[in-house]
N, C-alpha and C positions, 0 to 999 in steps of 0.2 A: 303281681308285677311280672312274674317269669313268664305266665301262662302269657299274659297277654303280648309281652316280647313276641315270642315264637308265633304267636298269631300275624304278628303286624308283620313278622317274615314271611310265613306261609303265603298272607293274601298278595305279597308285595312278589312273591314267585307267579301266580296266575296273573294277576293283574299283567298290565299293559305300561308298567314301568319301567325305564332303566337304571340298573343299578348293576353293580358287581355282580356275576353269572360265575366265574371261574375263580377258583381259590387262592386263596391269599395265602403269600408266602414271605418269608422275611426277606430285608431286599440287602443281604452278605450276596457279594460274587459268582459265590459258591452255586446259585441258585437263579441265576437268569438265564442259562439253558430251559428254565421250565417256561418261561416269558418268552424270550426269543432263541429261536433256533441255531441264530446265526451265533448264539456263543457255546454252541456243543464243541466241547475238548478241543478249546481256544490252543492250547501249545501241543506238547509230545504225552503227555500223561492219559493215560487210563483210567478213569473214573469212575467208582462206584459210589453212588449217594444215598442217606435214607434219611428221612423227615415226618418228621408229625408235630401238628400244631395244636394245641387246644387252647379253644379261646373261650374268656370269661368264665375263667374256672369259678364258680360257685351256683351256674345256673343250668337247671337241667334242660338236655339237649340242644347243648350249646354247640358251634360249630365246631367240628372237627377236621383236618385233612392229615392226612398221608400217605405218602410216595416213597417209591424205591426208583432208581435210577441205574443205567448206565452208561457213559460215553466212550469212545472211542476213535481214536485220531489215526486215519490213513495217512501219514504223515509224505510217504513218496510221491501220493498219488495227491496231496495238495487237499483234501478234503477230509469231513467228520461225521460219523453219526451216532445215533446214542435211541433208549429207547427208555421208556418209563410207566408203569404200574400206577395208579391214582385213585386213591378213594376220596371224597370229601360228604360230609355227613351235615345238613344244618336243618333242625327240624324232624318234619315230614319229611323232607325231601331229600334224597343221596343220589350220589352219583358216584359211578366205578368205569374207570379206562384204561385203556391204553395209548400214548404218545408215541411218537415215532417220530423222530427229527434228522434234519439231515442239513449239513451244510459244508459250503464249496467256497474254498480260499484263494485269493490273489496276493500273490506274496508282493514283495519289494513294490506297492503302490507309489508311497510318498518318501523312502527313505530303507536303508538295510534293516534286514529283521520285521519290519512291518504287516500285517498284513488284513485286507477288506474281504469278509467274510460274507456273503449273501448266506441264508438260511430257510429254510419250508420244512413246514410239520404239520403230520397228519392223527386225527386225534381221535376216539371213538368211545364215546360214554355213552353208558345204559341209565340212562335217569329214573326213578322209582321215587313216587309217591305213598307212603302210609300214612291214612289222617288218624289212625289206631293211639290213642295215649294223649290223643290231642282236645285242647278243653276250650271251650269259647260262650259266650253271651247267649249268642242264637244257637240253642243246640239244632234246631231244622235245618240247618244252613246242609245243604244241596254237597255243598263240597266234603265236609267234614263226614258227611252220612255215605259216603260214597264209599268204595274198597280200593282198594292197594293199587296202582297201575302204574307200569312201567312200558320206557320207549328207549329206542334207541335213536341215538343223534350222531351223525358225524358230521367233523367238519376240521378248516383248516386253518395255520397259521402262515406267516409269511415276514420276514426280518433283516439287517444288514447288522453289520458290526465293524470295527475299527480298532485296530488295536496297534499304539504304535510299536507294541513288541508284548509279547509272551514270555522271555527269561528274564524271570525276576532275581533281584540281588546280584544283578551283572555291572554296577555302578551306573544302571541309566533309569530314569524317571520313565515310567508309563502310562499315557494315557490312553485310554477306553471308552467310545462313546458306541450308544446303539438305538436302536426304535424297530419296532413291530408293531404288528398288529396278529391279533388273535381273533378265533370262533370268526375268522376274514367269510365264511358260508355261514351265514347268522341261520333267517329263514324262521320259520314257529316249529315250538316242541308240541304237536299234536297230543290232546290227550282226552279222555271222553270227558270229562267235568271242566275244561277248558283250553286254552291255546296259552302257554306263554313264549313270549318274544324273545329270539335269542338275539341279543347286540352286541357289534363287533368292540372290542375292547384293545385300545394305542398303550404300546409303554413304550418309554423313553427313557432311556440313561448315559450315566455320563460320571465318570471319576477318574482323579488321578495319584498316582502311588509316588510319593516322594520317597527315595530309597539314603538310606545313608548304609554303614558298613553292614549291620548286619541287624537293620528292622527298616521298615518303612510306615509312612502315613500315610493315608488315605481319604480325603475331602470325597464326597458321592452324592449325587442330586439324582432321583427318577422319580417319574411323573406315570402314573395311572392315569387312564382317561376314556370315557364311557360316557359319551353325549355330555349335551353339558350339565346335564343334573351330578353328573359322580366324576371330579374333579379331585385328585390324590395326589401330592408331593409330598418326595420323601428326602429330608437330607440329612445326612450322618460324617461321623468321622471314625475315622478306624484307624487301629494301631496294632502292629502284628513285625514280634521279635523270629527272627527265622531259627525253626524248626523247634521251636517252644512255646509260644502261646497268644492266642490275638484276643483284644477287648474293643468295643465297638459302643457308640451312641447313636443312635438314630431319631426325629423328629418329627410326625407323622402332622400334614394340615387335618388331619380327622381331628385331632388330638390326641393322637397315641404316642407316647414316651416309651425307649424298648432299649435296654442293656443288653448286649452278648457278651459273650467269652467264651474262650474253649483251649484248647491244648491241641499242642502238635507234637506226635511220634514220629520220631525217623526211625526206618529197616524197619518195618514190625510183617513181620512174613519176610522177608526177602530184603536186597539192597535195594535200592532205587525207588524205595516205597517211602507213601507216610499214613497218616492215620491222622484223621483231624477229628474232635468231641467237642462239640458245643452246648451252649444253651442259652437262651433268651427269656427274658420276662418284661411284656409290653403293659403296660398302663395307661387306663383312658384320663386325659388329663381335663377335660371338659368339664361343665355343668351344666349340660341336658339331659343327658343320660349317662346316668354311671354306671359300668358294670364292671365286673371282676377281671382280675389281669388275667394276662396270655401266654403259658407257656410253650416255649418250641424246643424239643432238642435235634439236635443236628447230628451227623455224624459222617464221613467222605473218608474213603480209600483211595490214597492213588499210587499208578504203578508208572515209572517212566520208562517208555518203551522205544525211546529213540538209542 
């Protein structure tokens, strides 16, 4: 049954389908800078972020990603940018990049403290095929007998955001809404054993933080979207006591169920810092396919530089 999984991935990468191309991430805050650019270092803070995901732990060469991050708020100059590392593993097939984002703010739009974020990111992955370790029916099958081969792909993103304020715990509620679009320079991944089709991939979100003295709540809905074969909504509630520890629920239309949590340090290096450690564990709640849950740990530095 494993063997044949990663088969039905493999052929579902050459083929001529659409489906999810770019890696899946848990959908905390924390982490729609990798989605849209337009929320690189949303307020005054310095961001360092690291991430790995593994999914369906109990089945070999299962997918994996991980990323390192940084962002960076020009805060005088009304603008952000940030940059990020990215491996994602599923199969045969890997991919390693680098992201570069950049995004340019309008402050006081609809009200003080406000501000409409436009965003563009440029992205540049080395894709690589090994059909080596890989088992199937037809062993003649053309592709499989083939060797290792790798391309490189660039391409871009493009996003807006909305934020009715960035200082959080100031006694005012915030909402957040955004949409992009990604891999926006689809085009085909050239490769000698085949062509596959790269398709542009919409996400949309949308939350808001109810703050009382000293936690807030958070209601969150975002929407994946990739032609209409791969259709994803995602909606969660979150809950996060300031500067000691957040828990979270999330809802997947795939059928994925997915707990977090994590802790928050304040000063850890220096004043004006904190230190955020999470973890997540998703579950396929379905009955077509079952497979093993998904662990994510998380981890963010930040430094407030205003």
């Amino acid at each position: 049954m494993k063997n044949l999984l990663y088969i039905l991935i493999f052929f579902g990468f050459f083929a001529n389908v659409n489906a999810q191309q770019l890696p899946f991430t848990t959908p905390i805050q924390d982490m729609h800078h990798f989605w849209n650019p337009a929320f690189t270092a949303p307020g005054t803070d310095m961001i360092f972020t690291g991430f790995f995901r593994k999914q369906w732990v109990g089945f070999d060469n299962a997918p994996n990603t991980a990323f390192t991050s940084i962002q960076y708020p020009f805060v005088d100059m009304n603008m952000s940018a940030g940059a990020a590392i990215i491996s994602d593993k599923t199969g045969p097939v890997s991919k390693l990049g680098l992201q570069l984002n950049y995004a340019y703010k309008l402050r006081e739009v609809l009200k003080d403290d406000d501000h409409l974020a436009f965003g563009v990111s440029a992205y540049f992955y080395q894709y690589r095929f090994n059909p080596a370790n890989e088992v199937a029916n037809q062993t003649i099958d053309p592709l499989l007998a083939g060797q290792t081969q790798s391309k490189f792909n660039p391409s871009l993103g493009i996003g807006f955001a909305y934020f009715s304020s960035t200082e959080e715990f100031a006694r005012e509620n915030i909402f957040y809404v955004g949409l992009s679009t990604m891999q926006f320079l689809s085009g085909k991944l050239l490769l000698e054993s085949g062509d596959a089709e790269r398709q542009r991939h919409y996400f949309a979100n949308m939350g808001l933080k109810f703050f009382s003295y000293d936690s807030y709540l958070e209601p969150s809905i975002q929407v994946n979207f990739v032609k209409p074969e791969l259709i994803d909504m995602v909606v969660g509630i979150k809950y996060e006591m300031e500067e000691t520890f957040w828990a979270a629920l999330n809802y997947s239309t795939v059928n994925d169920l997915s707990f977090s949590g994590g802790v928050i340090m304040k000063d850890v290096g220096g004043r004006y810092t904190s230190l955020r450690l999470g973890i997540l564990a998703a579950f396929n709640a379905g009955e077509l396919i079952q497979t093993g849950p998904s662990l994510e740990f998380f981890a963010a530095y930040k430094f407030d530089i205003d």
